[in-house]
Each structure stands twice: as C-alpha cells, then as structure tokens.
C-alpha positions as CSV (number, residue, x, y, z in Angstrom):
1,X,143.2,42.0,111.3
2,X,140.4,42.6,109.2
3,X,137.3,40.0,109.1
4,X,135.0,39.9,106.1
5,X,131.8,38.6,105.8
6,X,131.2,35.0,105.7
7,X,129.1,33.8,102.7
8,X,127.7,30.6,105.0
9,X,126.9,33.7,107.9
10,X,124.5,35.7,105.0
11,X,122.4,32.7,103.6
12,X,119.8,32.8,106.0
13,X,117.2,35.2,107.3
14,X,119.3,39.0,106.8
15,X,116.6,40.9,108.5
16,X,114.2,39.2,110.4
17,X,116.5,40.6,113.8
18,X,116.2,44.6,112.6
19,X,112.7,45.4,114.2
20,X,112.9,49.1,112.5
21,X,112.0,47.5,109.1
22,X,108.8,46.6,110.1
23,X,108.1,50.2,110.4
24,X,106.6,52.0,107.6
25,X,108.2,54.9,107.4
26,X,106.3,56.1,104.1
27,X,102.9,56.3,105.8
28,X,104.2,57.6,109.3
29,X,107.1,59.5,108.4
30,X,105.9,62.4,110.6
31,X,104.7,60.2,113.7
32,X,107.8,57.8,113.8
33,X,108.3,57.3,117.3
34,X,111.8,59.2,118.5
35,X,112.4,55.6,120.6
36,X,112.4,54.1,116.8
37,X,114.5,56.6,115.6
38,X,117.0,56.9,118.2
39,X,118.0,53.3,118.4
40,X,121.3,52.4,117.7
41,X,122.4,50.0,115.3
42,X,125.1,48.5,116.5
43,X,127.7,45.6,114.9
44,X,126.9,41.8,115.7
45,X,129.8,41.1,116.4
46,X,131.0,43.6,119.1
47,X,128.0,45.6,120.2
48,X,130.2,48.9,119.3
49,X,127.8,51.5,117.5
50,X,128.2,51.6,114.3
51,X,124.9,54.0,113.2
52,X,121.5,55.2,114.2
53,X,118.2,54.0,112.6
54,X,117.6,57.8,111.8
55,X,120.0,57.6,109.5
56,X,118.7,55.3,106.8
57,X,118.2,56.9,103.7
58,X,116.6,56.3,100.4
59,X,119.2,55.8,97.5
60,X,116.9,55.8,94.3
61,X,114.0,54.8,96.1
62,X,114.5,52.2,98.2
63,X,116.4,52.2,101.7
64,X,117.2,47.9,100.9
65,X,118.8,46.1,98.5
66,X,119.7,42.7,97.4
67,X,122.8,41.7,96.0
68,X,125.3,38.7,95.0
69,X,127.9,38.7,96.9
70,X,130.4,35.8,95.7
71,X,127.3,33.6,95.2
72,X,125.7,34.6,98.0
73,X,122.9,36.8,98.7
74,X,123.0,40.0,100.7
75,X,121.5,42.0,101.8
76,X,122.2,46.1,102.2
77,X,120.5,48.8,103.9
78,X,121.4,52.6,102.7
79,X,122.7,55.0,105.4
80,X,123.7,58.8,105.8
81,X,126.4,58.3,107.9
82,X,128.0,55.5,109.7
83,X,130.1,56.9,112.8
84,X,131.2,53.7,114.4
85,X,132.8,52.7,110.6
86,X,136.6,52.5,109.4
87,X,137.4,52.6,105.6
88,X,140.2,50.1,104.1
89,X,141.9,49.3,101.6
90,X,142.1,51.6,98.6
91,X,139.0,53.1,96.8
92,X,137.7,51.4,93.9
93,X,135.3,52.3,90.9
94,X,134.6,48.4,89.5
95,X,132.3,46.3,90.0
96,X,130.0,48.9,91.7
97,X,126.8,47.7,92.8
98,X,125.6,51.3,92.7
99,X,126.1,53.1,88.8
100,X,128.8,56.1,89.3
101,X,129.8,55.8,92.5
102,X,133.3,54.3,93.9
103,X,133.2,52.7,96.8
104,X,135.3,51.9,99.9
105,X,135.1,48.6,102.3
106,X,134.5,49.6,106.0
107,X,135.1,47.9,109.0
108,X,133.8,48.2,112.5
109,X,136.2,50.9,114.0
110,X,136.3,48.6,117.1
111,X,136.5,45.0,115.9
112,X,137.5,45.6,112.6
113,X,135.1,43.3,111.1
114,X,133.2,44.2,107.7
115,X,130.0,46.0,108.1
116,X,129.8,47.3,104.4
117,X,130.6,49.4,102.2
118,X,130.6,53.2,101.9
119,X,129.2,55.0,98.5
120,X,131.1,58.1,96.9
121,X,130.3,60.0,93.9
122,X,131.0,64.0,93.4
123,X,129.3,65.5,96.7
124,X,127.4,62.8,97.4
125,X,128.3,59.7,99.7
126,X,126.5,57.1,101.5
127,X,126.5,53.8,103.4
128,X,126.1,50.6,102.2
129,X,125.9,48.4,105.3
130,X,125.0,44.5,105.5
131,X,121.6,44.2,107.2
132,X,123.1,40.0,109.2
133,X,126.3,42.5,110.7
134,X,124.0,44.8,112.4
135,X,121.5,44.3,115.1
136,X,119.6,46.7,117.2
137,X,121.4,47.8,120.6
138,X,119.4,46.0,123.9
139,X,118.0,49.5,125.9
140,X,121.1,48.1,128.8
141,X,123.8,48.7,125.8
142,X,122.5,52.1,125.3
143,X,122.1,52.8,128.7
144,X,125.9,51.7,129.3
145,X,126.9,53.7,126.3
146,X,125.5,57.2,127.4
147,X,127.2,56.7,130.8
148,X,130.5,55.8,129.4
C-alpha cells in the first residue's frame, strides 16, 4: 500500500539532516571529495537506497526548490536518476511544478512510501525527490549494502 507524504512530517527543518548541501559544489566542483559523492541517499523510512549524491543535478539553475504542497511547504532536490524509485499511478501533465514536463509519483521500490516525483518532457527526464524522505546512508548501511 502506498504512503504519501505527511504535510505535519514536512513543516519543519527539510534539510538540515542532508550534510551534502553544505557543500559548494559551484566553487569545488573539481575537488569534491569521491566520499561526498559516493554517499547514498537513502529513504527515511526504510534505509533502502533510493539515489547517490552524484546524481543531483541542476534543473534551470538550481539543484533545490521550494514548493506548496497542499499548504505545506516542501521542499525538492533535482536528480539524474533515482534507482531505488517505483513510479505509480498514471502520468500526468497538470498542475506541474516544472513548465513542460509531465510528471509521475514515485515510491520507494522497497517500502513503497513517496519519495517524489519524477520529471518527463521529450528526451529529457529527471527526479524530483523530497529533501525530509531522504537522509544520508550511516558508513555501517553502506558497508552492509556492498556485502549483500
């Protein structure tokens, strides 16, 4: 069964867990640190991975945005690819928070809870994922991961 995001679980702090934001990536792009890079970002409420922080992408700009989400704020980070993500439901073009592109919900591919959103326009797609339903994997999660 599907989970969506609770507006009461978004209306604090959406970032202040994601250590890789305090990075600027803009002045050190070319001595990022591969340990940076290489984390995963994994969902909050499973620990399954859902992406990698090398990933993150700049859609018009800017790798965050804010929306309204039913009232609430949110908060979005922009991704190439999201591995660890199911879509559902059927794609739709209204309401879009990014011009020309449809979009599709997606869910954690393990616990089926909402992570975001993926992007689609003609040859282009993207991930839209909610900064509060990701957190960075503890170095023991990764380490169980890679000998799994």
């Amino acid at each position: 069964m599907e989970k969506g995001i609770s507006p009461e679980y978004l209306a604090d702090d959406q970032t202040r867990h994601l250590t890789y934001l305090t990075w600027d990536f803009a002045l050190f792009e070319n001595e990022a640190d591969a340990k940076i890079l290489n984390k995963d970002l994994v969902c909050a409420a499973c620990g399954h991975p859902i992406t990698k922080v090398a990933e993150k992408i700049d859609i018009r700009g800017r790798h965050g945005y804010r929306f309204t989400n039913l009232g609430y704020p949110i908060q979005l980070g922009c991704y190439r690819t999201a591995p660890g993500c199911i879509g559902t439901g059927r794609v739709s073009n209204g309401y879009s928070w990014f011009r020309g592109y449809n979009w599709e919900i997606q869910l954690c591919n393990h616990c089926y809870t909402q992570v975001g959103w993926k992007y689609m326009t003609a040859g282009e797609s993207f991930y839209a994922l909610v900064f509060k339903m990701l957190r960075e994997a503890d170095p023991e999660e990764a380490n169980a991961e890679e000998a799994e």
